[in-house]
C-alpha positions as CSV (number, residue, x, y, z in Angstrom):
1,X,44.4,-10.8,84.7
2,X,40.9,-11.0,84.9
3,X,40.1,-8.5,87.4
4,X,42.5,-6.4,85.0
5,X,40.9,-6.6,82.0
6,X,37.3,-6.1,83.8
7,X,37.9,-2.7,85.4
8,X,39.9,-1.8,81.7
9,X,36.5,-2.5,79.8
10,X,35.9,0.9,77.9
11,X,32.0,2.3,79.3
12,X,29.6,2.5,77.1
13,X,30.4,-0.3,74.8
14,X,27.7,-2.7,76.3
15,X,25.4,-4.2,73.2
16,X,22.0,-2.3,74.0
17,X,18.9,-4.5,74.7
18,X,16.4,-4.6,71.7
19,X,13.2,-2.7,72.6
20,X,10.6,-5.4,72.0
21,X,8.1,-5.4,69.2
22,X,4.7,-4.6,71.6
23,X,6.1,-1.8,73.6
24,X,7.8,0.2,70.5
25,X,4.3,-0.1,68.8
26,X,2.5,1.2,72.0
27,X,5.2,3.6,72.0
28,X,4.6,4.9,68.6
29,X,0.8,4.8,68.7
30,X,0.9,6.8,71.7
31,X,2.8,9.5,69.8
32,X,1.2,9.3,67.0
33,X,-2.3,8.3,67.3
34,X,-3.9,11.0,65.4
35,X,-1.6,11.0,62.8
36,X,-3.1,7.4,62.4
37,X,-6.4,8.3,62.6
38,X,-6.5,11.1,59.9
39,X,-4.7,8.1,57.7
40,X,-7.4,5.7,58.6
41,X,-10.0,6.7,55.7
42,X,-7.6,6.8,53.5
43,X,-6.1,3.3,54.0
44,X,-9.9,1.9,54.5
45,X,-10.5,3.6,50.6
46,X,-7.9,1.8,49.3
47,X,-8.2,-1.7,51.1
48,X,-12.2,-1.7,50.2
49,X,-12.1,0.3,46.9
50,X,-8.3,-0.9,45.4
51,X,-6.8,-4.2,46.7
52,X,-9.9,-5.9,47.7
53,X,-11.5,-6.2,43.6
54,X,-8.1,-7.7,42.8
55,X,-9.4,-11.1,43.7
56,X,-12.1,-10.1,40.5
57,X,-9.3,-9.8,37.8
58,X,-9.4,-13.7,37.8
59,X,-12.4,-13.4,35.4
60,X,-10.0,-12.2,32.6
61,X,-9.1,-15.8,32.3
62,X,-12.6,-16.5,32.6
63,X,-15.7,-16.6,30.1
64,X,-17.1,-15.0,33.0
65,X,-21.3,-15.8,33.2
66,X,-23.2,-13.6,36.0
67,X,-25.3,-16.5,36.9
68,X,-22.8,-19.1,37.4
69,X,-20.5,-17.2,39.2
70,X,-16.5,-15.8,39.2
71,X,-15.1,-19.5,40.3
72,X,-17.9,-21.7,38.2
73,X,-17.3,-20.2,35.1
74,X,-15.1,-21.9,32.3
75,X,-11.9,-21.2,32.3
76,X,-10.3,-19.6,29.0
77,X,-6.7,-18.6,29.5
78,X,-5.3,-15.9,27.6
79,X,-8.4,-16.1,25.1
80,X,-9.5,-12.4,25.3
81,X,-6.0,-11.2,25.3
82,X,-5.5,-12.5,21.9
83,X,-8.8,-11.6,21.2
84,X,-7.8,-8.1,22.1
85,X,-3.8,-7.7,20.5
86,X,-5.4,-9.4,16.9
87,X,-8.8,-6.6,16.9
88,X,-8.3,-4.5,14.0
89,X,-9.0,-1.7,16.1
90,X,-5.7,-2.5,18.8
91,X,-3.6,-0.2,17.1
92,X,-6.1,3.2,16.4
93,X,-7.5,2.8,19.9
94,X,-3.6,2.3,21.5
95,X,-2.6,5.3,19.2
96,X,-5.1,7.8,20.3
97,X,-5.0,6.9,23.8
98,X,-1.4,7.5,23.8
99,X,-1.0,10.5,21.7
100,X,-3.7,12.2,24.2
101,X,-1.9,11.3,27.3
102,X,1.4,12.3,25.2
103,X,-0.3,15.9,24.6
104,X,-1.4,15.9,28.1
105,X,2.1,15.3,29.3
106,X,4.1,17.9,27.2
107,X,1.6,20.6,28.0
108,X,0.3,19.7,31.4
109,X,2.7,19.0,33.1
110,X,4.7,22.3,32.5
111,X,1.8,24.3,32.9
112,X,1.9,24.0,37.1
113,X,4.8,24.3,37.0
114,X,5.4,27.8,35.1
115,X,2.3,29.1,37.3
116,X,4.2,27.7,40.8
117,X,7.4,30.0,39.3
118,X,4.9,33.2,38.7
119,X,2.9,33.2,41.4
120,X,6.2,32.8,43.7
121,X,7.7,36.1,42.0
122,X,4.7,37.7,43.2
123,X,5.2,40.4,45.6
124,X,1.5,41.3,46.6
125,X,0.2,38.9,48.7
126,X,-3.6,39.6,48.1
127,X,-2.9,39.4,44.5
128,X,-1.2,36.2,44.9
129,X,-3.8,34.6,47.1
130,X,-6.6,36.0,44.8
131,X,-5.0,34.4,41.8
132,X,-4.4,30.7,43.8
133,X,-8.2,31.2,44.4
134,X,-9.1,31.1,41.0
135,X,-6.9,28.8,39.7
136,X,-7.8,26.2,42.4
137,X,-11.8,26.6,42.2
138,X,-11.8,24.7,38.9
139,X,-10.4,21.5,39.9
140,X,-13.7,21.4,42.2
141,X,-16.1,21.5,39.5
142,X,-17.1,17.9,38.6
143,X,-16.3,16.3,34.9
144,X,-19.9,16.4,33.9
145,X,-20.0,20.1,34.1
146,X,-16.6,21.0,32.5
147,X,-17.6,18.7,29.4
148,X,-20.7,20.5,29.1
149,X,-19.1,23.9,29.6
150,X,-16.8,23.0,26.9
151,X,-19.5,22.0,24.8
152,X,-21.4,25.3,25.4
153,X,-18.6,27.3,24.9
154,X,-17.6,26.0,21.5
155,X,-21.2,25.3,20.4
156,X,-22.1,26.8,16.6
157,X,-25.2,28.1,17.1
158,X,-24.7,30.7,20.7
159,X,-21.1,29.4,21.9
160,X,-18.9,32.0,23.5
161,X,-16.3,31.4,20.9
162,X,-18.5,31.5,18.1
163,X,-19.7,34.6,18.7
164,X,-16.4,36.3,19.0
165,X,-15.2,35.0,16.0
166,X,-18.4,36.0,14.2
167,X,-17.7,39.5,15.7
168,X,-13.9,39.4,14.2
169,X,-15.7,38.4,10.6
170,X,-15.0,35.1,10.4
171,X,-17.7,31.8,9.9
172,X,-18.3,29.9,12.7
173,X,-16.8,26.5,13.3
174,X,-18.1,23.4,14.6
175,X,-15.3,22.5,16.7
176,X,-16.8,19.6,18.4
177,X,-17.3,18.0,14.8
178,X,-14.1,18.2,13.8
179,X,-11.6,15.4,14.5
180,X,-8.6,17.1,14.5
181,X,-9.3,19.2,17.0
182,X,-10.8,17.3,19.6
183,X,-7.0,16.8,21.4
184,X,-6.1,20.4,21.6
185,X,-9.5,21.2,23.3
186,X,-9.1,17.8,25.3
187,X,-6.0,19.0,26.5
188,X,-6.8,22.7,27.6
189,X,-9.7,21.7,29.6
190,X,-7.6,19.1,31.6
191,X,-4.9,22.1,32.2
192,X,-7.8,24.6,32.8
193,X,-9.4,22.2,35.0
194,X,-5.9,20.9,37.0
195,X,-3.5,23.5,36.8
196,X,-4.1,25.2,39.9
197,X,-4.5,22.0,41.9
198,X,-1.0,20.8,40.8
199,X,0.5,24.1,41.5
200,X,0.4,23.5,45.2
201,X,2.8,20.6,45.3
202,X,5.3,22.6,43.4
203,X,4.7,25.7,46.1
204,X,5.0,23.9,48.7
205,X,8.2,22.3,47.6
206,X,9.3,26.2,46.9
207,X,9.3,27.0,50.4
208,X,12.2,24.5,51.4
209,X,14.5,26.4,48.7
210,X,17.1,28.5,51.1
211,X,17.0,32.0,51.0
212,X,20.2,32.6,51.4
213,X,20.9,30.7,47.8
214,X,18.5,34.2,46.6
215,X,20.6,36.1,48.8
216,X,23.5,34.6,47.5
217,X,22.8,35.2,43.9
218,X,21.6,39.0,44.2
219,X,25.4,39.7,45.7
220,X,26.5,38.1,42.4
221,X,24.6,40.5,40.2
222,X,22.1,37.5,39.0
223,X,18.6,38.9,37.6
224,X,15.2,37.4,38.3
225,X,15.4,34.9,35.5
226,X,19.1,33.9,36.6
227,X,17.5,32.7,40.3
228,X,14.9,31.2,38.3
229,X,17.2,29.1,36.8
230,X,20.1,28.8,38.6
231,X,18.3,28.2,42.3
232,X,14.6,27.6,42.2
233,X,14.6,24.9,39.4
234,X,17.2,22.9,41.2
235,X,15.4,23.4,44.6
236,X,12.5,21.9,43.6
237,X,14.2,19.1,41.3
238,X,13.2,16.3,43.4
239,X,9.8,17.5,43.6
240,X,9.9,17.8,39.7
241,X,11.3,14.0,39.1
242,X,8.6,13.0,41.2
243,X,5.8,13.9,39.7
244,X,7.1,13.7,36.3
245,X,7.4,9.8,36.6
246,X,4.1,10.0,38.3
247,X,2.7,11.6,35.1
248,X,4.2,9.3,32.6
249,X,2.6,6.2,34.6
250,X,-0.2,7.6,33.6
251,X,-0.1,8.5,30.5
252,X,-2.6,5.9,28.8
253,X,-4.7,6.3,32.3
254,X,-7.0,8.6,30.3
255,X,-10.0,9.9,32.3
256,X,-13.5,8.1,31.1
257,X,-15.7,10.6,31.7
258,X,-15.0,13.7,30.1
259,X,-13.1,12.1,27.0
260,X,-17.2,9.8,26.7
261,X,-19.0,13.3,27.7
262,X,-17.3,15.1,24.7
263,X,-16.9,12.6,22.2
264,X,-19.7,11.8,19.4
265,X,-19.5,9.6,16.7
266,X,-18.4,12.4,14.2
267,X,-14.7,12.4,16.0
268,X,-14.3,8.5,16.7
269,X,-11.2,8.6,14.8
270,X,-9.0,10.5,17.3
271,X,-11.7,10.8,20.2
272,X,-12.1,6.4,20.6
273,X,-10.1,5.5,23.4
274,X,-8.9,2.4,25.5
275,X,-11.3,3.6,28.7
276,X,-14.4,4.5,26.2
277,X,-14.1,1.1,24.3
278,X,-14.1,-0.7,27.6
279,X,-17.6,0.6,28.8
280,X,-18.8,-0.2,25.4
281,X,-17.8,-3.9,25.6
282,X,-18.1,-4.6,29.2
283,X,-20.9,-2.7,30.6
284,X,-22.8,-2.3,27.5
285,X,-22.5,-5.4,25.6
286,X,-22.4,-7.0,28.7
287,X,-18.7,-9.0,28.1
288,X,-17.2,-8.3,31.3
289,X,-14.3,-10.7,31.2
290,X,-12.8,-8.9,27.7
291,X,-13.1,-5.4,29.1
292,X,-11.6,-6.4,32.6
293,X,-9.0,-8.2,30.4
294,X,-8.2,-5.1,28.7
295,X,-8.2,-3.2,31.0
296,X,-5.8,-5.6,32.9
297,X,-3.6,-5.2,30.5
298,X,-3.7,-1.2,30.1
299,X,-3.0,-1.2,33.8
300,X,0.3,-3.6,32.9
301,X,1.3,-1.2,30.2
302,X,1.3,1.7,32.4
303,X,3.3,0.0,34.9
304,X,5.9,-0.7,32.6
305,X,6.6,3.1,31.8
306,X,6.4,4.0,35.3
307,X,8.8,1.6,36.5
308,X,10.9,2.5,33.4
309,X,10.5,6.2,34.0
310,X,12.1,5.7,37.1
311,X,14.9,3.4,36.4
312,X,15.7,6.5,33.9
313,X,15.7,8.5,36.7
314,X,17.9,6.7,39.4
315,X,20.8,6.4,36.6
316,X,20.6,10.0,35.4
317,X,19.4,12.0,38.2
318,X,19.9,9.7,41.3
319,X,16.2,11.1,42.2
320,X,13.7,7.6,41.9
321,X,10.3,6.7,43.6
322,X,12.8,4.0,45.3
């Protein structure tokens, strides 16, 4: 019955021996060494520049002194947290650093998009490469010369603008003075400045879109716009989520440089924010455990609308970061 039962035994069935840990990480590095190499700098960046000052957020609970030390200094608990949520200027500094990452949002993030769609209609390719060209040069430029551009541009005495609306007949404006404007022009630099940039992830996600789906829809009679709609937009849907819950994690991650290089004390009320009122009190004042605890909690903030962002996400689209 043995013997039976032994020769019956179906091939193929044995349980396969487990390759073991050291040889299937030889095996991999061996096929993909320089794949790991071209990710070394990258994972050095964020190991020296990004995890390794972690330790450092442990002065927030600190009145942190530079002479006695991160671990020497007294320890204060949630002190400059309080400190922080009861400052009569919480809510004007939360409320312009939001509604200019809002702004940002609803016309940035659009922008590379409509540009991916135009440019891939294009026909020409030297006119299409020519246009990528010039849209991608800008995001190149450093901060510090597109805040000073800006400034020139829209100066009153000279600017660019000035002088064409001096030409149509009308007085010159002092844009940079003027509160209410300082988000508008905030927001078309940064989609002057980024638009080409963030065009390529959309482009790239373009060129996994079948053809036959266009192929497909010309048989049907469907026009341009129709395989716009209808096929390109849902090609590139994942691609879309992606970065749109990317984008909302950042919405109160406001760039400190440009918003410091263009504000002036004239424009405080809508031009103050989070990022520009922490180099005031920690690097200029000199209280480095309240701006790190700010900051701190900016950074927990923005973590919360990413991670809700995506829970949106996974129950209505079933497209998440994971």
């Amino acid at each position: 019955m043995t013997q039976a039962s032994a020769t019956t035994r179906p091939i193929g069935k044995e349980k396969p021996i487990p390759e073991p840990k050291a040889s299937r990480f030889k095996r991999l590095w061996q096929s993909n060494k320089y794949l790991w190499l071209l990710f070394l700098p990258c994972l050095i960046y964020y190991l020296v520049f990004r995890y390794a000052p972690m330790f450092g957020l442990v002065i927030t609970f600190k009145n942190y002194n530079l002479f006695k030390g991160i671990w020497a200094s007294d320890w204060v608990g949630l002190k400059y947290y309080r400190l922080f949520l009861n400052n009569p200027d919480f809510w004007p500094l939360m409320k312009n650093t939001f509604l200019l990452g809002l702004y940002r949002l609803i016309f940035g993030f659009p922008a590379p998009i409509i540009l991916a769609l135009l440019l891939n209609e294009l026909r020409k390719a030297a006119v299409k490469r020519f246009v990528q060209t010039v849209s991608y040069l800008p995001h190149f430029i450093s901060n510090v010369i597109v805040a000073s551009m800006v400034i020139m541009f829209l100066s009153p005495t000279g600017g660019l603008v000035n002088n064409l609306l001096t030409e149509l007949g009308f007085e010159p404006i002092n844009f940079m003075n003027k509160p209410e404007m300082f988000r508008g022009i905030y927001v078309l630099s940064e989609i002057w400045q980024h638009i080409g940039w963030e065009t390529i992830i959309y482009l790239a996600a373009l060129t996994a879109v079948d053809p036959q789906l266009y192929e497909a829809a010309s048989i049907d009679g469907a026009s341009r716009m129709r395989k716009m709609w209808h096929v390109t937009l849902p090609g590139i849907s994942s691609a879309l989520v992606i970065t749109l819950i990317l984008n909302i994690g950042q919405v109160l991650e406001i760039g400190f440089e440009k918003v410091y290089l263009m504000q002036n004390p004239a424009i405080y009320d809508t031009a103050d924010i989070i990022s520009t009122y922490v180099y005031r009190i920690g690097l200029v004042q000199g209280n480095f455990s309240y701006g790190s605890a700010i900051d701190l909690f900016m950074g927990i903030i923005s973590l919360i609308f990413i991670y809700g962002a995506n829970w949106i996400s996974r129950r209505v689209s079933e497209t998440s970061l994971w």
